[in-house]
Backbone as a printed PyTorch tensor [residue, N CA C, xyz], in Angstrom:
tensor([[[ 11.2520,  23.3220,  -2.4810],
         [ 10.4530,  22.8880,  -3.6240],
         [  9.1250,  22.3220,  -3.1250]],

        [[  7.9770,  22.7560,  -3.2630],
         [  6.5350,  22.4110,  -3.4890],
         [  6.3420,  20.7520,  -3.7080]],

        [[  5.8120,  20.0100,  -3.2230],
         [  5.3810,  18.8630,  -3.0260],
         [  4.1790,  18.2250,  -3.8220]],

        [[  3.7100,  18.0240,  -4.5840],
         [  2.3210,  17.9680,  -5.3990],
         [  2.4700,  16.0870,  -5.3810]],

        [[  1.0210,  15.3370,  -4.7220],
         [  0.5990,  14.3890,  -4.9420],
         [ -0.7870,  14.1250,  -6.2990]],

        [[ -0.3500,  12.9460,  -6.7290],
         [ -1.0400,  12.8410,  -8.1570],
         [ -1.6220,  11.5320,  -7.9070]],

        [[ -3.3840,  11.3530,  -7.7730],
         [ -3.4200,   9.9660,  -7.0340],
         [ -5.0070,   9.6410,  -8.5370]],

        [[ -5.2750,   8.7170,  -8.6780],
         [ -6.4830,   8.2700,  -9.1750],
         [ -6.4510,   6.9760, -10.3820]],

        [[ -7.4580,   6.8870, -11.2170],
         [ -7.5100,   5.6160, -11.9320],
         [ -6.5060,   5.8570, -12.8650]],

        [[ -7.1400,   4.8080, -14.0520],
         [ -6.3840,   4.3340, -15.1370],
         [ -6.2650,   6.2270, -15.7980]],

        [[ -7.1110,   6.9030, -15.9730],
         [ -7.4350,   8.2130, -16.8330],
         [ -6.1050,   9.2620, -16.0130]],

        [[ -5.8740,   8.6260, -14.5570],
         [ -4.6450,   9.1390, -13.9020],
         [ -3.1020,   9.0770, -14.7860]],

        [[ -2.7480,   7.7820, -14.9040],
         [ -1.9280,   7.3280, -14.9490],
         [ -1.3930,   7.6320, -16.2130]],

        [[ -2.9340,   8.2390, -17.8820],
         [ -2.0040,   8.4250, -18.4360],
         [ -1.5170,   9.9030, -18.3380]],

        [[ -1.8370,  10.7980, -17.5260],
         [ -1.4370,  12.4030, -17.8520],
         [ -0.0440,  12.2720, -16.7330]],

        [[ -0.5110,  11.6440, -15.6830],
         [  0.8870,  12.0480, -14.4520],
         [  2.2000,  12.3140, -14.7750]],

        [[  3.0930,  11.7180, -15.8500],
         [  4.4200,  11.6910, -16.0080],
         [  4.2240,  13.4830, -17.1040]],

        [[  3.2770,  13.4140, -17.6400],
         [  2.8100,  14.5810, -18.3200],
         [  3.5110,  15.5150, -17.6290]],

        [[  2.3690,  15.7410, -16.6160],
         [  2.3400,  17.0440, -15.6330],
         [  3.6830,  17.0750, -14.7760]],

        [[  4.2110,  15.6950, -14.2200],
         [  5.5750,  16.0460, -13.7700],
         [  6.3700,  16.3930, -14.8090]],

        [[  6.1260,  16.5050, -16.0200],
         [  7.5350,  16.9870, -16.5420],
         [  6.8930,  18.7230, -17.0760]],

        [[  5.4450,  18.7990, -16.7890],
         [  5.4080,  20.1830, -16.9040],
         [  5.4840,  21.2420, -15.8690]],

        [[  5.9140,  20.5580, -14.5060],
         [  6.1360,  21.4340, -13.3960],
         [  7.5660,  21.0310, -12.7670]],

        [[  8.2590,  20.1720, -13.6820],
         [  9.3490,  19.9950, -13.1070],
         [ 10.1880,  21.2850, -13.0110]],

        [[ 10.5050,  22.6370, -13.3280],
         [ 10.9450,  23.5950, -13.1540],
         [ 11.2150,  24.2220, -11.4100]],

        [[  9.8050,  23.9460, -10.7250],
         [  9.3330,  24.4340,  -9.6610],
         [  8.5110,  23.2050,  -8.6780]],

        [[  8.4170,  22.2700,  -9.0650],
         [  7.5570,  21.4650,  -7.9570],
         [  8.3190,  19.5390,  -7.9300]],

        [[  8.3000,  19.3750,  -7.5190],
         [  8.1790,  17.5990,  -6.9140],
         [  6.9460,  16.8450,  -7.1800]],

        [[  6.5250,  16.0000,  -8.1090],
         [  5.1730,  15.4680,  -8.1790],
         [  5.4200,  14.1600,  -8.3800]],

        [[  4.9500,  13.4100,  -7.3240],
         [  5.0410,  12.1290,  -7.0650],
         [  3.5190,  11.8280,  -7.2010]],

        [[  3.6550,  10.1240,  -7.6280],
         [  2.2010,   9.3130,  -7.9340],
         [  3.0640,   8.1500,  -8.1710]],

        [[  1.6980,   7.0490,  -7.5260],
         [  2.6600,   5.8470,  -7.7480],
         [  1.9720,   5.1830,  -8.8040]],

        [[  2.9030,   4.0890,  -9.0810],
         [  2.7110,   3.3970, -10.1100],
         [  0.9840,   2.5720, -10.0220]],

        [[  0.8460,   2.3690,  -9.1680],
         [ -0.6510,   1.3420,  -9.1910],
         [ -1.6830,   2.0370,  -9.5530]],

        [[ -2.6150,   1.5690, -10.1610],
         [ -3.4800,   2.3540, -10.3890],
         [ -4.4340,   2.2530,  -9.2100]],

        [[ -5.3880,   3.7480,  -8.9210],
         [ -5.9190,   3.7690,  -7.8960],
         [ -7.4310,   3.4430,  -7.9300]],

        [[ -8.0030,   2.8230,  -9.0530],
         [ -9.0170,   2.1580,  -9.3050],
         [-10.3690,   2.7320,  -9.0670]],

        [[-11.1340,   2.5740,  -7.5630],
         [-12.4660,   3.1310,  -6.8680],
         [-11.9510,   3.4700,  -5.4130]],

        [[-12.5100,   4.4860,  -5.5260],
         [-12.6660,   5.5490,  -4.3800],
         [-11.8460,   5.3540,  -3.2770]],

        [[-12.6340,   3.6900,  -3.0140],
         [-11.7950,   3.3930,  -1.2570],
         [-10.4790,   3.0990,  -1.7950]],

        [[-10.2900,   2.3990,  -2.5960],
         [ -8.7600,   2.0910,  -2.8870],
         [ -7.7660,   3.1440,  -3.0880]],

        [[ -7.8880,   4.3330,  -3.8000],
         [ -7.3750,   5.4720,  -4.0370],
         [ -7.4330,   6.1620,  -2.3210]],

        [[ -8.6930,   6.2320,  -1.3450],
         [ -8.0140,   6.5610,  -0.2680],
         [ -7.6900,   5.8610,   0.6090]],

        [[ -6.8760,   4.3390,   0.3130],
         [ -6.0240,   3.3000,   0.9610],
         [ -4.9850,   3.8790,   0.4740]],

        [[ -4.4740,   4.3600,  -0.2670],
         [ -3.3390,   4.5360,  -1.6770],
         [ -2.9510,   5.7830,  -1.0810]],

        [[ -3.6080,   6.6450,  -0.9610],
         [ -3.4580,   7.8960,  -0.4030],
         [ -2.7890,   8.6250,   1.0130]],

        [[ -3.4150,   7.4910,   1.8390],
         [ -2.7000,   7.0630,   2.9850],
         [ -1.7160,   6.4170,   3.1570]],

        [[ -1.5210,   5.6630,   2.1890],
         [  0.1540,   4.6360,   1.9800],
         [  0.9410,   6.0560,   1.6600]],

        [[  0.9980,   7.0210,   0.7890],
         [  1.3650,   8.0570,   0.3660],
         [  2.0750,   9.6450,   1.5100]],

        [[  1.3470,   9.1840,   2.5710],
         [  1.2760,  10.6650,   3.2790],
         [  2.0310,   9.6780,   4.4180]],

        [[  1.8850,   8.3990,   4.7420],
         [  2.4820,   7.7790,   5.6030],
         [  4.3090,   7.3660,   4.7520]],

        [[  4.0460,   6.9520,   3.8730],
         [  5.3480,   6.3790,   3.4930],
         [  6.2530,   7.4270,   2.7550]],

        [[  5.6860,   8.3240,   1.7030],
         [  6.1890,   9.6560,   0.9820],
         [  6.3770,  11.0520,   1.8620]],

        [[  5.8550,  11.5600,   3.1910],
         [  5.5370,  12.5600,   3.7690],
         [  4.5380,  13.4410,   3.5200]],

        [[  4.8570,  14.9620,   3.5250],
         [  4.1560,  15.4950,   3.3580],
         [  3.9660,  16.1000,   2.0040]],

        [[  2.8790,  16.7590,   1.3190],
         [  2.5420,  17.2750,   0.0540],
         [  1.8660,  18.6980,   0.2690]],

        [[  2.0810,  20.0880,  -1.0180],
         [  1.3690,  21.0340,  -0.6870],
         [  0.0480,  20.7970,  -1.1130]],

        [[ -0.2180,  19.8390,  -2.3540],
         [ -1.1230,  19.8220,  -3.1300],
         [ -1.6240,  17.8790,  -3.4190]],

        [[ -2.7900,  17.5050,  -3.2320],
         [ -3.1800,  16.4200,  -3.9410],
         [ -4.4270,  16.3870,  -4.8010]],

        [[ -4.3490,  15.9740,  -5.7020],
         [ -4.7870,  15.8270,  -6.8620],
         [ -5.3620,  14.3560,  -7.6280]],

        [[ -6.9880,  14.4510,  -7.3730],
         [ -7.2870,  13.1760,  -7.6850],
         [ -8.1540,  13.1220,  -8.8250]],

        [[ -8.2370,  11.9880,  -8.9960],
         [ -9.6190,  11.4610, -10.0770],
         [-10.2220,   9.8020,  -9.6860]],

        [[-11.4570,   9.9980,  -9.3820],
         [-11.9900,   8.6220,  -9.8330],
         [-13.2060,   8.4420, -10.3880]],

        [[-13.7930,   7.6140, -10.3650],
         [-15.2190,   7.7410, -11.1320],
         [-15.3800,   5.9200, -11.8770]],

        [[-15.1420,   5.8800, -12.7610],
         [-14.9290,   4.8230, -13.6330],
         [-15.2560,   3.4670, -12.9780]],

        [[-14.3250,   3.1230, -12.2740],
         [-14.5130,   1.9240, -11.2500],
         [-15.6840,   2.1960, -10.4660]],

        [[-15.5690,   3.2550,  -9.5090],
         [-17.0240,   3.7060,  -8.7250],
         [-17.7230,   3.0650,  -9.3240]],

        [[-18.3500,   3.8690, -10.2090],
         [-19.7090,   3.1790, -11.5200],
         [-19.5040,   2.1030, -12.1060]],

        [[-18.8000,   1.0840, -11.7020],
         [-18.6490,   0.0190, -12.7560],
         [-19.4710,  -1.2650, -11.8440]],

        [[-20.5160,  -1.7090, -12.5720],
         [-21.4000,  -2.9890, -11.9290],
         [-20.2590,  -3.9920, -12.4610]],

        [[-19.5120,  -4.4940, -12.3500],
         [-18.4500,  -5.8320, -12.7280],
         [-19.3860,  -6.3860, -12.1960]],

        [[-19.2970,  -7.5900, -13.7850],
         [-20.2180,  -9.1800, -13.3340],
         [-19.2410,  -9.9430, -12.3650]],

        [[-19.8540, -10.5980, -12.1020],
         [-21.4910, -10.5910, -12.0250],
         [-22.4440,  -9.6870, -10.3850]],

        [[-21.8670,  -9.0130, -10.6320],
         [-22.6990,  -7.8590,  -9.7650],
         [-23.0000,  -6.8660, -11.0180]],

        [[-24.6940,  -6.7260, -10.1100],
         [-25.4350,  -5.7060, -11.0510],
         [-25.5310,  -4.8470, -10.3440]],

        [[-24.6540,  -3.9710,  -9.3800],
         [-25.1090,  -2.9610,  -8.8460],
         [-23.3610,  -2.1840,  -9.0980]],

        [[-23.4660,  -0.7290,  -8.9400],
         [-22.3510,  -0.2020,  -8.7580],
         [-21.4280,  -0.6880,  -7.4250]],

        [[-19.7550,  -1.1330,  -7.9680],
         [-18.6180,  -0.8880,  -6.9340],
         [-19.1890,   0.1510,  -5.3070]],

        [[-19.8620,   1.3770,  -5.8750],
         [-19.8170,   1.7850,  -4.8920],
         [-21.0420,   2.8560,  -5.4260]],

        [[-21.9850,   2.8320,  -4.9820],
         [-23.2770,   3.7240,  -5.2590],
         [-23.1210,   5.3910,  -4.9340]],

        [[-23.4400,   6.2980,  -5.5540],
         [-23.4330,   7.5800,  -5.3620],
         [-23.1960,   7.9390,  -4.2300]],

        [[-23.8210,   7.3490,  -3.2830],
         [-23.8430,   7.9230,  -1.8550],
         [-22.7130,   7.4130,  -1.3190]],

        [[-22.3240,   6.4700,  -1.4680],
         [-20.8340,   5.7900,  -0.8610],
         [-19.9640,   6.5360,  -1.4640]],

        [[-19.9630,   6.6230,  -2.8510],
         [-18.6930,   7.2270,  -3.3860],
         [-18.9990,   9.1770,  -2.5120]],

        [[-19.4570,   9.7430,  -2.8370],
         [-19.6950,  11.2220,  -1.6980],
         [-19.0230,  10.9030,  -1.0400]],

        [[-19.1000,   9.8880,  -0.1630],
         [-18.6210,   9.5830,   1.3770],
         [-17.2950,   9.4810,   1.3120]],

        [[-17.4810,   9.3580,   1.0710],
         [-15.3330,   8.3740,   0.4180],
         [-14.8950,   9.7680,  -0.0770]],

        [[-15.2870,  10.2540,  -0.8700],
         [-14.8450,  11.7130,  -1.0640],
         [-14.6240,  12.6230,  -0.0330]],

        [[-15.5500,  12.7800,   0.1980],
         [-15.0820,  13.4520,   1.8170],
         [-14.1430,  12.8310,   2.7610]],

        [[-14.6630,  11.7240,   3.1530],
         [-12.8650,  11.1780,   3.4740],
         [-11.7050,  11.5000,   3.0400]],

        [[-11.4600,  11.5400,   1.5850],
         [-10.5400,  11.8700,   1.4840],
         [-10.1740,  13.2020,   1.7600]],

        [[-11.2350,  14.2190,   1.0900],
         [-11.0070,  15.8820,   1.4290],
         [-10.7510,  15.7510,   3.2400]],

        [[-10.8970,  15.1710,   4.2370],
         [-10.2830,  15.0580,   5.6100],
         [ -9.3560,  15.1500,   5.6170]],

        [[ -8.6600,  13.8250,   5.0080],
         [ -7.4200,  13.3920,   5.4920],
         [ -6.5920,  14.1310,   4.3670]],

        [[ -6.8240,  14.8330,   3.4110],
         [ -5.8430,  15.9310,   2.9050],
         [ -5.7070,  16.7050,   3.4320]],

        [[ -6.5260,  16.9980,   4.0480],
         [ -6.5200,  18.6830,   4.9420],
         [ -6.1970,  18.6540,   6.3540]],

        [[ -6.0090,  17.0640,   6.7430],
         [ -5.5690,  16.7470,   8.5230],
         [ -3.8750,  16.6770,   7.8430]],

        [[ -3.3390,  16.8310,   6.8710],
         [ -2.0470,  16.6960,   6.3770],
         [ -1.8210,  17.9220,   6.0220]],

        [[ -2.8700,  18.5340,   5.9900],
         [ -1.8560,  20.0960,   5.6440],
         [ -1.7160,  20.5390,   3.9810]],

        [[ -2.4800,  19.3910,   3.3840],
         [ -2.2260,  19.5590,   1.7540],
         [ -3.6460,  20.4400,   1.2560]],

        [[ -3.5480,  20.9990,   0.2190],
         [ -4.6270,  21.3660,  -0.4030],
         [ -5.2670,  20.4230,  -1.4950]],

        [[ -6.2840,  20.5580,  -1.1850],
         [ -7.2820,  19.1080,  -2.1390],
         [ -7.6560,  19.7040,  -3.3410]],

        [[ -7.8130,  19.1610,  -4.3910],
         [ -7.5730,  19.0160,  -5.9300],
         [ -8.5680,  17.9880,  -6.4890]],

        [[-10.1590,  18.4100,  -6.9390],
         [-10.3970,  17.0460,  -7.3650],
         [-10.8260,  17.1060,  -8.6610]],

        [[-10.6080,  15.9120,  -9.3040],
         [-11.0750,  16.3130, -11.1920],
         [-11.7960,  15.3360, -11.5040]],

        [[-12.6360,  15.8990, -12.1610],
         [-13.9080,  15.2050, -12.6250],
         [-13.6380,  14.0560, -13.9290]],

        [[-14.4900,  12.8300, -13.8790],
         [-14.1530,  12.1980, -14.2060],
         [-14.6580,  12.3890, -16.2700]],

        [[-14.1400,  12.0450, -17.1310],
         [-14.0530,  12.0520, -18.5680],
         [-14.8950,  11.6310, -19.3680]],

        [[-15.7360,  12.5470, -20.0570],
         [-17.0690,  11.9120, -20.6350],
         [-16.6560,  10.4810, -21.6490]],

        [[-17.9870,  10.2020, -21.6580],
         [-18.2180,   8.8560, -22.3990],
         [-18.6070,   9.1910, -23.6850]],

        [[-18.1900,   8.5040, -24.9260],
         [-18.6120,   8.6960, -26.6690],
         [-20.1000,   8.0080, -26.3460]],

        [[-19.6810,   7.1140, -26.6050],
         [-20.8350,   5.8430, -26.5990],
         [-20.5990,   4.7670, -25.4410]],

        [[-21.9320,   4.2640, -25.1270],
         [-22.0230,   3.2400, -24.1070],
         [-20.8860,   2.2050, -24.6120]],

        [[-19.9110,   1.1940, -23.4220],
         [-19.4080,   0.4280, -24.0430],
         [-19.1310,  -0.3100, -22.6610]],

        [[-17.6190,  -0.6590, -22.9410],
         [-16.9380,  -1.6980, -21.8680],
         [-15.5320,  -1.8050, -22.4010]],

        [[-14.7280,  -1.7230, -21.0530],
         [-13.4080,  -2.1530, -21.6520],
         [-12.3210,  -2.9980, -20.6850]],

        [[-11.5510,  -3.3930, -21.0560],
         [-10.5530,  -3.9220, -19.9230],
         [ -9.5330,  -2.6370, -19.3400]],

        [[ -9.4910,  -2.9570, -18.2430],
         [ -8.4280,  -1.7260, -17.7610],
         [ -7.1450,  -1.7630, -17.5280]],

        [[ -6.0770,  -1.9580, -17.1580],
         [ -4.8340,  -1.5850, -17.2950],
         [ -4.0010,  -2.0440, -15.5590]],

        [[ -4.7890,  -2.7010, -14.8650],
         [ -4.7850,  -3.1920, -13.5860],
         [ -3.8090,  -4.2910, -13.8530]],

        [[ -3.9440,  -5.0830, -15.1190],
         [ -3.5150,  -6.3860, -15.1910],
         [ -3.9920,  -7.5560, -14.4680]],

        [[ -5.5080,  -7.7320, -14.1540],
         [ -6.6050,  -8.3590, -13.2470],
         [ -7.6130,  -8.6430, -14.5770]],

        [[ -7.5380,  -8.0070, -15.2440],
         [ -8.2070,  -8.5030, -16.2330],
         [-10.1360,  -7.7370, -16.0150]],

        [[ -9.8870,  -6.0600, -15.0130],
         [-10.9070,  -6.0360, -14.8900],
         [-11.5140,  -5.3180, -16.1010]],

        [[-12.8560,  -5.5490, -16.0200],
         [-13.6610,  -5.1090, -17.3770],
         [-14.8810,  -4.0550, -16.5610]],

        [[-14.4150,  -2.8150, -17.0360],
         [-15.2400,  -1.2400, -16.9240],
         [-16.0820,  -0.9250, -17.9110]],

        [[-17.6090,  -0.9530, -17.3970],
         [-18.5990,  -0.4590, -18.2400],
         [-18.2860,   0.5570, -18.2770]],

        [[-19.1690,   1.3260, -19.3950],
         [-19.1240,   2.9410, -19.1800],
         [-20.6440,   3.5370, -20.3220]],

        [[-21.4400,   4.9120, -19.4660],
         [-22.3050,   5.3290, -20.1800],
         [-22.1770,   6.7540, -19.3570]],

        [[-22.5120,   7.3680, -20.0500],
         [-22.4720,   8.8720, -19.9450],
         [-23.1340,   9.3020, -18.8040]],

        [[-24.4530,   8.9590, -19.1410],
         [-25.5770,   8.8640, -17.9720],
         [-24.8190,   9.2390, -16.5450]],

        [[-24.1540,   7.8640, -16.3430],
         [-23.5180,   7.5180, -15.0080],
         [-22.1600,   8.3760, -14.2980]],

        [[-21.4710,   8.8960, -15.8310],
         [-20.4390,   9.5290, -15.2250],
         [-21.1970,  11.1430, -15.1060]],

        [[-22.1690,  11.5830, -15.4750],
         [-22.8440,  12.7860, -15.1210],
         [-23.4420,  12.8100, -13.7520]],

        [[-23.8850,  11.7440, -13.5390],
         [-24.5290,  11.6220, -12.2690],
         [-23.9450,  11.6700, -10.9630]],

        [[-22.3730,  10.3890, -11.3570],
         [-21.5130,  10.8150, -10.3410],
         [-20.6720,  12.5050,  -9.8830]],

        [[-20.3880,  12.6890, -11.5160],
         [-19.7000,  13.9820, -11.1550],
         [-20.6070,  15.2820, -11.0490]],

        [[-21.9220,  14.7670, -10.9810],
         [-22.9260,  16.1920, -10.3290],
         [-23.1510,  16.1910,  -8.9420]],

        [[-23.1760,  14.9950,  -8.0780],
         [-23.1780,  14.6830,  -6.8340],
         [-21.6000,  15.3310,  -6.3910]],

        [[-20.5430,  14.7450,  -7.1870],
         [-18.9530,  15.2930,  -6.6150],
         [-19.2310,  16.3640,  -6.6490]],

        [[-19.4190,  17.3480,  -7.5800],
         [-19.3550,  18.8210,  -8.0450],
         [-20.0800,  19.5260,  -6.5840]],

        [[-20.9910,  18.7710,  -6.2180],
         [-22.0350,  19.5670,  -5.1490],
         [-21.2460,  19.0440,  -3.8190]],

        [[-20.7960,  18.2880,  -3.7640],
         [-19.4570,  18.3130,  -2.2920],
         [-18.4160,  18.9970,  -2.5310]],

        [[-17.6700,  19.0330,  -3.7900],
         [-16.4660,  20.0450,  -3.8330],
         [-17.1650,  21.4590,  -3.5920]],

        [[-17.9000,  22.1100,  -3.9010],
         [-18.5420,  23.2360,  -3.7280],
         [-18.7110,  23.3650,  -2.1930]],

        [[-19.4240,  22.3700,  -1.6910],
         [-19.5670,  22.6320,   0.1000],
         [-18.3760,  22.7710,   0.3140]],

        [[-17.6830,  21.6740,   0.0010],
         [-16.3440,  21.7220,   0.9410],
         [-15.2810,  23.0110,   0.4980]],

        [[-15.6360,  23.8140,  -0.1150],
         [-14.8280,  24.8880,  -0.8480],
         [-13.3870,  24.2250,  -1.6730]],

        [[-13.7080,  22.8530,  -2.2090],
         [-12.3080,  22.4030,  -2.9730],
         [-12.4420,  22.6940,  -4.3460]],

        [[-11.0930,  23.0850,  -5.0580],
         [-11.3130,  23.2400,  -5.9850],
         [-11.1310,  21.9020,  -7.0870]],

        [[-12.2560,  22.3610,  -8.2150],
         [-12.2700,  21.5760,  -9.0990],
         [-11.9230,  21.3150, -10.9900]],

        [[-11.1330,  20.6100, -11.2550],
         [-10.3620,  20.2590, -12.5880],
         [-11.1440,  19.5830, -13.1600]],

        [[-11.9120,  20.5340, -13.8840],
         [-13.1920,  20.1130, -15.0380],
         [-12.9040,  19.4520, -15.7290]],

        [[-12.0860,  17.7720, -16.2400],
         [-11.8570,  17.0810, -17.1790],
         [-12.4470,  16.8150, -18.0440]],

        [[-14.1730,  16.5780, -17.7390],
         [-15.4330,  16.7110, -18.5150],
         [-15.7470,  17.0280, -19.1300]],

        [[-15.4400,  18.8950, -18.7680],
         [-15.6030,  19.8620, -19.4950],
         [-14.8250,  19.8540, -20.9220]],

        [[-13.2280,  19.6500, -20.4090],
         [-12.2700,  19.7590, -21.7380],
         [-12.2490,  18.8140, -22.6280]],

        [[-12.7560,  17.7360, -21.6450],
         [-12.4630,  16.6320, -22.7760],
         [-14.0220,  16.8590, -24.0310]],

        [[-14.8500,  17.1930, -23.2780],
         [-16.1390,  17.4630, -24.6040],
         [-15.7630,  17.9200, -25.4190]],

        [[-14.7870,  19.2750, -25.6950],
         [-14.2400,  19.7570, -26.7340],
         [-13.6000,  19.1280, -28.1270]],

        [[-12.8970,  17.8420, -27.2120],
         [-12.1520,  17.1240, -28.7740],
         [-13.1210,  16.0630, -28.8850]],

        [[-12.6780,  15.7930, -30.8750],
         [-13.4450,  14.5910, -31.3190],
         [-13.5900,  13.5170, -30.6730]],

        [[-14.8490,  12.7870, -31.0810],
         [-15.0320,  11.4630, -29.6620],
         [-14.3100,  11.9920, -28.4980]],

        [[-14.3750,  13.0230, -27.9340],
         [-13.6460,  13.2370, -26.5410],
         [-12.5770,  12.7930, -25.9340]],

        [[-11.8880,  12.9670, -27.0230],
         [-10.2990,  12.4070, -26.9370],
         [-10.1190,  10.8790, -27.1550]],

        [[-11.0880,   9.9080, -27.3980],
         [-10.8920,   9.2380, -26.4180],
         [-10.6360,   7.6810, -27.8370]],

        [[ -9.5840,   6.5700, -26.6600],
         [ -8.8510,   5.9770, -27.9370],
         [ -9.9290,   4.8040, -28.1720]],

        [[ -9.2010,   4.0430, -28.9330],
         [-10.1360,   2.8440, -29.8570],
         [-11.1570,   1.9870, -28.5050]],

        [[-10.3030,   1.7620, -27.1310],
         [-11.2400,   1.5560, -26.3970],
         [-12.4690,   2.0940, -25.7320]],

        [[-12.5210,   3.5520, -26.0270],
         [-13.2790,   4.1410, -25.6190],
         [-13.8690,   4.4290, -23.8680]],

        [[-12.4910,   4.4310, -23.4250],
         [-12.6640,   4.4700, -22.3370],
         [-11.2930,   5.6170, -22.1570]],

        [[-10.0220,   4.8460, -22.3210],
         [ -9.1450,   5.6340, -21.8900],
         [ -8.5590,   6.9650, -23.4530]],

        [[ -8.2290,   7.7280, -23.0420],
         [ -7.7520,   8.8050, -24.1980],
         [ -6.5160,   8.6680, -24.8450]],

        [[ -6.6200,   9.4110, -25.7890],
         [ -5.7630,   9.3420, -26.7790],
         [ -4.4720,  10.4700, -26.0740]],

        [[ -3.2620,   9.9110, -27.0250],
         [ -2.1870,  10.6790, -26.4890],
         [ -2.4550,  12.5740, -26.2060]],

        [[ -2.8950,  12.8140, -27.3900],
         [ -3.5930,  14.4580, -27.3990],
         [ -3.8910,  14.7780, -26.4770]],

        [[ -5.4270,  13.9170, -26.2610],
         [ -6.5200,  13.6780, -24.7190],
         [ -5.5520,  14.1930, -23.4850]],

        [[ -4.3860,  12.9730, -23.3120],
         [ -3.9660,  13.2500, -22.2830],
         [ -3.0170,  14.5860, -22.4560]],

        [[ -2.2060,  14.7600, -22.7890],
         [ -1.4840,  16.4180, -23.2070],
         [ -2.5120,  17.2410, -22.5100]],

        [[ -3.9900,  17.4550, -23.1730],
         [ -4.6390,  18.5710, -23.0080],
         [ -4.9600,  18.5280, -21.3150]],

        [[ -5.3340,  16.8760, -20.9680],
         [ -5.2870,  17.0010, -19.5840],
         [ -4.2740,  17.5120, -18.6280]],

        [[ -2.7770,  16.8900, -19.1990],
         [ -1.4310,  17.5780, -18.5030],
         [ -1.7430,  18.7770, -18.5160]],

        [[ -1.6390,  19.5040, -19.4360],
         [ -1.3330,  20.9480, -19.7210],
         [ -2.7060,  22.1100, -18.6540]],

        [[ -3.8280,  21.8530, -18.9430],
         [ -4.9870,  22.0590, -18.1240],
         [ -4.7490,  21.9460, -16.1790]],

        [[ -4.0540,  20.7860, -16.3230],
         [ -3.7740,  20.0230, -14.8190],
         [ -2.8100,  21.2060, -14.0680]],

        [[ -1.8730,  20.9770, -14.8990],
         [  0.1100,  21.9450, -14.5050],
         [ -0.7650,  23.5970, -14.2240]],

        [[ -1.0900,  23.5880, -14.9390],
         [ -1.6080,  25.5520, -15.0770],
         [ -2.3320,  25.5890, -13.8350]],

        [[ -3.4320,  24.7840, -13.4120],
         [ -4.1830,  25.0080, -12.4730],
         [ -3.2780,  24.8860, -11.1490]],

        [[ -2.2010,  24.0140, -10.7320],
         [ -1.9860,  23.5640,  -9.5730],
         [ -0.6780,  25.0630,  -9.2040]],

        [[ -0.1650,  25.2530, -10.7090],
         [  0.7770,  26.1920, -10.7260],
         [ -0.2510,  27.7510, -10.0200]],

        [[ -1.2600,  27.8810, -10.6660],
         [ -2.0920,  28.7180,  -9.5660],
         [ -2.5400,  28.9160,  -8.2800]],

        [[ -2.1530,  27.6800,  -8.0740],
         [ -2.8900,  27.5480,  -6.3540],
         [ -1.7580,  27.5680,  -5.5060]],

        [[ -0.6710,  27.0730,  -6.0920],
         [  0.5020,  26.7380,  -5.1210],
         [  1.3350,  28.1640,  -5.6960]],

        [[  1.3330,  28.7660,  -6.4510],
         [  2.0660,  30.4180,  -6.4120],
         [  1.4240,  31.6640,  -5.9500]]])
């Protein structure tokens, strides 16, 4: 049985149990419970994963959100465009020094500018504007392309539904939201790994 790792933020956490129960037929898909927040933390998380879980055919990430988030009282991004790249590529390394195939998905448009609390239980509070998640995921888009990884347009699908799936906080999606992400997610990985 096929091995599939499921690693990234809060926008992770709600599709994962999704997609394991839409590849449970044929694959193993493990993700842990924490959420994997910004970049470096997701590839701390990642490495707890390949060290403590073994090996995987497939990993599968998302971040963005945290990246871009200036939390007060800092006015600058968690981690600026160029850091987050970097960290990306790190991770595309150490998936591929493991033998897994890398998976990365773009992070989920924004309705309207806002802010919300996230799901950490820290009580952290995530700006969000469109602007920013375009910017990050045009910089990602142009490293997944070098690096020949493939990429899970979340962006893309989520533009399709009203307010972009997305629930009263306007940050994380609505039950639908996530479905369409499961379902989108399972099909793609079911392609790469058959």
């Amino acid at each position: 049985m096929k091995r599939v790792l499921l690693l990234g933020d809060s926008i992770r956490m709600g599709y994962d149990s999704m997609v394991k129960e839409l590849l449970s037929d044929k694959y193993e898909v493990f993700f842990p419970e924490d959420n994997g927040r910004f970049s470096s933390y997701t590839l701390w998380q990642m490495n707890q994963c390949f060290k403590n879980e073994g090996s995987f055919d497939l990993v599968h990430w998302n971040n963005g959100y945290w990246d871009m988030n200036p939390e007060r009282p800092m006015n600058e991004p968690i981690h600026p465009v160029e850091e987050y790249v970097s960290i990306l590529k790190r991770m595309i390394r150490l998936i591929r020094s493991q033998n897994a195939e890398p998976v990365f998905a773009t992070t989920t448009p924004v309705y309207k500018v806002g802010g919300a609390k996230d799901n950490t239980g820290i009580e952290a509070e995530i700006s969000y504007q469109d602007s920013w998640v375009q910017k990050y995921n045009h910089a990602a888009k142009i490293l997944m392309q070098k690096e020949q990884v493939t990429v899970n347009d979340l962006y893309a699908l989520c533009l399709k539904g009203e307010k972009y799936y997305k629930c009263e906080d306007m940050l994380h999606l609505t039950e639908e939201g996530y479905w369409k992400i499961a379902v989108q997610t399972a099909e793609l990985i079911r392609n790469i790994l058959n």
